[in-house]
N, C-alpha and C positions, 0 to 999 in steps of 0.2 A: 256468313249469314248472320239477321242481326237476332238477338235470344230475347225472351221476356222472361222477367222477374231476377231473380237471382239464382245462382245454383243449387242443386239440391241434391245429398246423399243418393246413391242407388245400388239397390243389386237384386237379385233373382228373388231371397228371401222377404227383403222389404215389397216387392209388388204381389208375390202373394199375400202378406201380410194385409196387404193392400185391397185384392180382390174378397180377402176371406171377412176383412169387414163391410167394401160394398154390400157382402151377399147376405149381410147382416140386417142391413137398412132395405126400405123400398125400394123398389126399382123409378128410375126417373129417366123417364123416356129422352133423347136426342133432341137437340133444336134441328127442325127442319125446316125454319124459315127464311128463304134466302131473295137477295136482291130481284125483282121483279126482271131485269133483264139477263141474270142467269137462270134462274128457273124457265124460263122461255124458248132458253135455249134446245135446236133439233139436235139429231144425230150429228148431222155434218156441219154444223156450228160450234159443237163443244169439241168436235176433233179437228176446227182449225182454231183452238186457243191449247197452244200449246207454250211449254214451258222454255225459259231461256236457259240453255244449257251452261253458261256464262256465270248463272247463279247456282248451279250443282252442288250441294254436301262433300266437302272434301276435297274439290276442282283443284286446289294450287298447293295441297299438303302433301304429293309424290306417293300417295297409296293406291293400291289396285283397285278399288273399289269407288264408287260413286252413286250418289243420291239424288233423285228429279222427283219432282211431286207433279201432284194430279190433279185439278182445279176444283171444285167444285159445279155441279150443274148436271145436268139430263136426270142422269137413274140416281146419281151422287149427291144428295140432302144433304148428309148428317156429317159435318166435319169433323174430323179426328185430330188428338193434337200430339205433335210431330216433338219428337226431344232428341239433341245428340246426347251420347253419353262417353266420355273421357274421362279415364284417371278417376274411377268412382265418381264420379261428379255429371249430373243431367241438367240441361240447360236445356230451355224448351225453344221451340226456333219457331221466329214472327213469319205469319203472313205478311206478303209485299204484293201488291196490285203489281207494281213493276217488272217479277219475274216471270210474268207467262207475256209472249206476245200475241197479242190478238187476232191475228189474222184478218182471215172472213167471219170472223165469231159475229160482228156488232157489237162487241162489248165494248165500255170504255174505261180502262183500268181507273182513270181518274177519276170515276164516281164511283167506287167501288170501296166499300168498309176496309179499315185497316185491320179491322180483327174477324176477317172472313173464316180465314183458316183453310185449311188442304182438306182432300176429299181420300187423299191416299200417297203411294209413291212408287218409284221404281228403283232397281237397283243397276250399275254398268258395271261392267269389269273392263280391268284395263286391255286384255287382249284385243277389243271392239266397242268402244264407247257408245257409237251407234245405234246400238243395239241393244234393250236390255235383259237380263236373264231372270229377270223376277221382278212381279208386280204385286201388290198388297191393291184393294181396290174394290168398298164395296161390301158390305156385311163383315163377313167375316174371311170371305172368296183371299186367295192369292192362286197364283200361278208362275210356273217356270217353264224355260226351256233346258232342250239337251244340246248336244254336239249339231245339231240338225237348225238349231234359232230358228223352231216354229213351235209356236204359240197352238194347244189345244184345249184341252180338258185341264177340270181347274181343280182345285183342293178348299177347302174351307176348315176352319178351326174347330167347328163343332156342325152338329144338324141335330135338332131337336121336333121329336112329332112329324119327323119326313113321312108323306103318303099312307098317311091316317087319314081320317072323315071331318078334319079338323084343320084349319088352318096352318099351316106351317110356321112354329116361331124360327125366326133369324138373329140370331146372334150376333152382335159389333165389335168387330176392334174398335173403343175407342181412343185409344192411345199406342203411339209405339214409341220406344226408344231405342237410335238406330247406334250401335256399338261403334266409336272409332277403331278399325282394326289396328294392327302394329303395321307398322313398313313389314313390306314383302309379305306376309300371310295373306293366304289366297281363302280364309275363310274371315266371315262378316255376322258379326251377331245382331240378331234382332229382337226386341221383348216385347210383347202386345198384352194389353188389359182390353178382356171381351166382359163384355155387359146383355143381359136382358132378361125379360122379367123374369123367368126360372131360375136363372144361374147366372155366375161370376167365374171367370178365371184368370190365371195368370199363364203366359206363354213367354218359350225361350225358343227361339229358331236361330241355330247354328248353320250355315249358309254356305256351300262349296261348291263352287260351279266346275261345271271337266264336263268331259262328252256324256257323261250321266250326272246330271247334276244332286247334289247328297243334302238334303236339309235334316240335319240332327233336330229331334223337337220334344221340350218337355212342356207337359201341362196340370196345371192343378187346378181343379173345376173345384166351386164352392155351391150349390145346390141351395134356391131360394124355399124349393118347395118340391113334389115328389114327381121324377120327369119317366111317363109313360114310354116313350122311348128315344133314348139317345146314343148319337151317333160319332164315333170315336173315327175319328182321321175320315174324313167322308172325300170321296173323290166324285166328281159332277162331269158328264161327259152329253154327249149328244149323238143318238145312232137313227139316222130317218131310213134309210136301208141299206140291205146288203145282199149279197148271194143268198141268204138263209132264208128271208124275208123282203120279201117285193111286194107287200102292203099298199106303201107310200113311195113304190117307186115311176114315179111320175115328172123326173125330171132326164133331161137327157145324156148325164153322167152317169156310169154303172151303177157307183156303189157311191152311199155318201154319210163319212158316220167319221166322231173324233177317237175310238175306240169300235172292237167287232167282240170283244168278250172279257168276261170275270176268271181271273184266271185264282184257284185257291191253294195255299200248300196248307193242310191241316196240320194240328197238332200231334193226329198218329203219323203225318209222313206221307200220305196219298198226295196227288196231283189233281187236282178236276180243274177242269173247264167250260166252262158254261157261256155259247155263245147269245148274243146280246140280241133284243129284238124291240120293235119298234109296235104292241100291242093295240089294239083296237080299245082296249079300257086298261086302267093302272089295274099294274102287275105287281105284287110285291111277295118275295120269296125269301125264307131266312133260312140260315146254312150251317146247324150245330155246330159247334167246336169248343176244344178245350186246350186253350193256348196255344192259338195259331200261329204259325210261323210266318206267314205273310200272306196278302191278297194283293190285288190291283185289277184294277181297268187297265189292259193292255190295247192297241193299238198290232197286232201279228202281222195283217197283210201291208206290204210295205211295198208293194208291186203298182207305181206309176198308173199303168195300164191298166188295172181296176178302177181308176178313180177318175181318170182322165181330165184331172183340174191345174192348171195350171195357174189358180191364182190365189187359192189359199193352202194347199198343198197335203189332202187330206192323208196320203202317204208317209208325211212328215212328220205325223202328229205323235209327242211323245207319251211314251206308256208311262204308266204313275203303278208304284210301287209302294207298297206299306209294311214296312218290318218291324216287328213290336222289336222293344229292346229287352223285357223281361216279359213272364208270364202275365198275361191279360183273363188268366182264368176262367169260367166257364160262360158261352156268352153263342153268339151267331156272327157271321156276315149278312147283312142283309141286303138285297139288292132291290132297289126299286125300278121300274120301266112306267114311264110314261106316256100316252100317247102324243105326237105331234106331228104339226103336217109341214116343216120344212126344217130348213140345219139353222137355223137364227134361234132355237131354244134350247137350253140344255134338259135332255128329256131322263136321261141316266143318273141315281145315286147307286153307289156302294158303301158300305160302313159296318164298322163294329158295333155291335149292341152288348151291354157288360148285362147278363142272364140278372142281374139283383138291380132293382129299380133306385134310381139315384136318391137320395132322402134329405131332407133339411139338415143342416148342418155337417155333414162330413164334409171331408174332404178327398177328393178322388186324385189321385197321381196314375198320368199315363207317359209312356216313353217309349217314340217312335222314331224311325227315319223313313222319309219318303225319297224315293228314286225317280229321278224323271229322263227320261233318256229314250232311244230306237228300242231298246231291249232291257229288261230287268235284271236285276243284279242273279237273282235266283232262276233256275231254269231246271224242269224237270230230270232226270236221267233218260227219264224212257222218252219214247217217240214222245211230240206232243198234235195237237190239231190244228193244223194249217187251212184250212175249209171243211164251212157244212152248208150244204146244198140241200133244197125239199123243193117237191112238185107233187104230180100224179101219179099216185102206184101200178102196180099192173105188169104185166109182160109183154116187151114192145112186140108187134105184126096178130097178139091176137086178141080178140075181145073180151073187153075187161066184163066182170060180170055183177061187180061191186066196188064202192067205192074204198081206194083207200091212200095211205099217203107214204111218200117214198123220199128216204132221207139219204142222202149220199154222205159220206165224213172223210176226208182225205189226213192220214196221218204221215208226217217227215220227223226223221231224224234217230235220235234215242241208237237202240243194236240195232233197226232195220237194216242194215245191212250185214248185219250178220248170215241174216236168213238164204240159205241153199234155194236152188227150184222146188226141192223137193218137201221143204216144210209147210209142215200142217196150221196154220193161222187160222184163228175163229174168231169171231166175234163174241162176246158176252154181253147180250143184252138184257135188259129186264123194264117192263115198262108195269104202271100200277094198274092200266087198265087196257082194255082190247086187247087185241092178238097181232105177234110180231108173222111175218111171213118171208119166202123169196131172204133170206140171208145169203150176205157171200163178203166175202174179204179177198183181195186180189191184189198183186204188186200195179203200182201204177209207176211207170217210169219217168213220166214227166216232171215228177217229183223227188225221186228215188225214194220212192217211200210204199203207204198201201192205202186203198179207198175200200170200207167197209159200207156196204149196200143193205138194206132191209126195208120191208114197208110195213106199216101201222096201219090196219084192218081196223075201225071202231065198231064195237063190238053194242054197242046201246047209242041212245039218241042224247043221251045228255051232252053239253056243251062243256062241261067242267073241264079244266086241263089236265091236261095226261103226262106225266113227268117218266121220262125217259133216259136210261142208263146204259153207256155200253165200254167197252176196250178190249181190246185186242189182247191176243193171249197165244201160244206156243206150247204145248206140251203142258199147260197148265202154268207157265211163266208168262208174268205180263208183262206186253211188250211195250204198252202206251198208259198216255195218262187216263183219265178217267171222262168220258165228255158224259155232260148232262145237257137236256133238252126241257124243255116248257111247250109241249104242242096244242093249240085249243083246237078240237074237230067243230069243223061250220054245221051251224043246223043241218038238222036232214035235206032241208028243203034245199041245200045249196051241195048236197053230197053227188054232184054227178060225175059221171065217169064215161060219159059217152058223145 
């Protein structure tokens, strides 16, 4: 590919160097003004201009690895500029009208500026050229796949002001530079410079694809000004319904969601899980902790037959994983839920919020790996929650005499099978408001596990949500992980039971 300019020194220190003086200067917004007939362009006109593989990063130098870019146009404005980097040395790589083919687009590469530039890239590995296992693409967004090469829920480098009363700022890569690996190393480094009007950072994503694919990631944020809330390794998914929540289930597929729940390992070593819901108005809940050992958006029901799609393959979709690499000190997860009425938006965040408000002039260093894979690298001991189920409470064949609500939770795995016929298994729940009723925990064999039963009686007329705790326990040993709930009771007016 051909390079502009001449080459230039690099490494990790000089692009911090780098970000920590943009964040010095004003912020100076993107050019987003692009040729009249790409901006024009629909959905299925930018996804028939696609790129010649002919022209790939690396095509004829025998490495595992390969590079394809992403044209500019639809949602894609603001070009980003593309560097390879060998042998300490970055060389920035030209836009060519010539390497995308046009398709059905209507584009015609031949009027098309030479200094258009890329809107992003992809990355191939050599086991499946095909295919690829990471995409940069778009704010700040990338996304990978696992062993499964399906595409779901995405990641982004930063989320600032997420699900406040206030506009959401979006952060940009606007530069990457993509590392030449060695021969045979099956890992790919990548460096990103994010810009916007808060803050500046520098990024390093260490790159290893395998049936869980491992992104090592360091970042050093430079803070323009003081950011009310920010969001450390944010993961973005999409849950329109599920078994828990039939809201918005008004399509003829059971279940349709790129993830069913937040799963947390704290800092003191608990497990929670908290499944995911598709709310009536944004939902935002934050989740103390003091150096967590990981969270994620996971993906658990992997079962075909809940989802019954066979063309984007919601069962495939992989879980995303966030492992600090040192302490992240005292701070939350916080999870936001949005409301939406189909799978075309992503309605879900998760993220770290660091408990001290970011401040003009520091510098913040964080260090993560993200997992994306069927299954997470970390997995509780105990049982964990496989489904949770809600309807109408009450005791079936007799008349109910008030309204209430009835939560089913199936737990697999963990010592469950330890347990005799004869063990005493309870439930411990605790809810902040109303009254819990009808409890029972019971082996279910379908699962070889156990389904803990209770209904939530509301106790006054308020709508406020009601947050809900329970697990399973043995002689005072607990046998599962911790599930949390977010119930809202319907106005009275809509409280029937008959």
């Amino acid at each position: 590919m051909q390079s502009i300019g001449k080459p230039q020194a690099f490494d990790y220190a000089w692009l911090k160097g780098l970000a920590r003086s943009l964040a010095a200067k004003a912020y100076q917004p993107p050019r987003n003004t692009l040729p009249k007939q790409i901006e024009s362009l629909d959905w299925d006109q930018y996804q028939a201009l696609r790129f010649r593989k002919d022209h790939a990063l690396w095509r004829d130098d025998q490495l595992r690895f390969q590079a394809q870019f992403f044209h500019l146009g639809l949602f894609f404005k603001s070009p980003v500029r593309i560097y390879e980097l060998a042998d300490g040395q970055a060389r920035e790589l030209a836009y060519d009208p010539t390497m995308f083919d046009p398709g059905k687009s209507g584009v015609k590469p031949g009027s098309l500026p030479a200094d258009l530039g890329f809107a992003g890239f992809r990355l191939n590995f050599h086991t499946d050229l095909e295919r690829d296992i990471a995409a940069f693409l778009g704010a700040s967004y990338f996304r990978a796949v696992g062993g499964e090469w399906q595409y779901g829920q995405s990641a982004r480098g930063l989320a600032i002001d997420s699900g406040m009363p206030r506009p959401e700022e979006f952060p940009n890569f606007t530069a990457f530079w993509l590392e030449k690996p060695a021969p045979q190393s099956n890992t790919v480094t990548v460096y990103a410079l994010l810009d916007s009007p808060s803050i500046a950072g520098a990024y390093r994503f260490m790159i290893t694809p395998g049936d869980t694919q491992v992104m090592d990631i360091d970042a050093a944020l430079y803070p323009r000004k003081t950011i009310e809330r920010l969001g450390i390794a944010p993961c973005t998914s999409m849950f329109q319904f599920g078994e828990n929540d039939k809201r918005m289930a008004n399509d003829w597929r059971p279940e349709i969601h790129d993830t069913d729940g937040l799963s947390m390992w704290t800092g003191s070593g608990e497990w929670i899980w908290r499944p995911l819901t598709n709310p009536a108005a944004l939902r935002f809940n934050a989740f103390q902790d003091q150096n967590p050992r990981g969270f994620g958006l996971l993906q658990r029901d992997r079962d075909f037959n809940n989802y019954q799609d066979d063309g984007v393959f919601y069962d495939k979709r992989p879980c995303l994983w966030v492992e600090p690499k040192s302490g992240w000190g005292a701070g939350s997860v916080q999870l936001i839920e949005i409301p939406t009425i189909d799978e075309t938006f992503d309605n879900i965040v998760a993220f770290w919020n660091p408990a001290a408000k970011p401040q003009p002039g520091q510098e913040l260093l964080f260090g993560y790996r993200l997992y994306w894979g069927a299954q997470p690298p970390a997995r509780p001991p105990l049982a964990q929650c496989v489904a949770t189920r809600t309807g109408l409470g009450g005791i079936v064949g007799q008349p109910r005499k008030y309204f209430s609500w009835r939560f089913a939770v199936d737990f697999a795995g963990g010592d469950l099978s330890l347990l005799g016929k004869d063990s005493k298994v309870e439930p411990v729940i605790t809810a902040s408001r109303g009254k819990i009723e009808i409890t029972s925990a019971r082996p279910q064999g379908a699962i070889n596990g156990y389904r803990a039963m209770f209904d939530l009686r509301p106790t006054d007329n308020s709508t406020e949500p009601i947050n809900l705790r329970m697990y399973l326990q043995c002689d005072g040993q607990p046998l599962t992980e911790t599930w949390i709930y977010q119930w809202v009771p319907p106005p009275p007016a809509e409280r029937k039971f008959a």
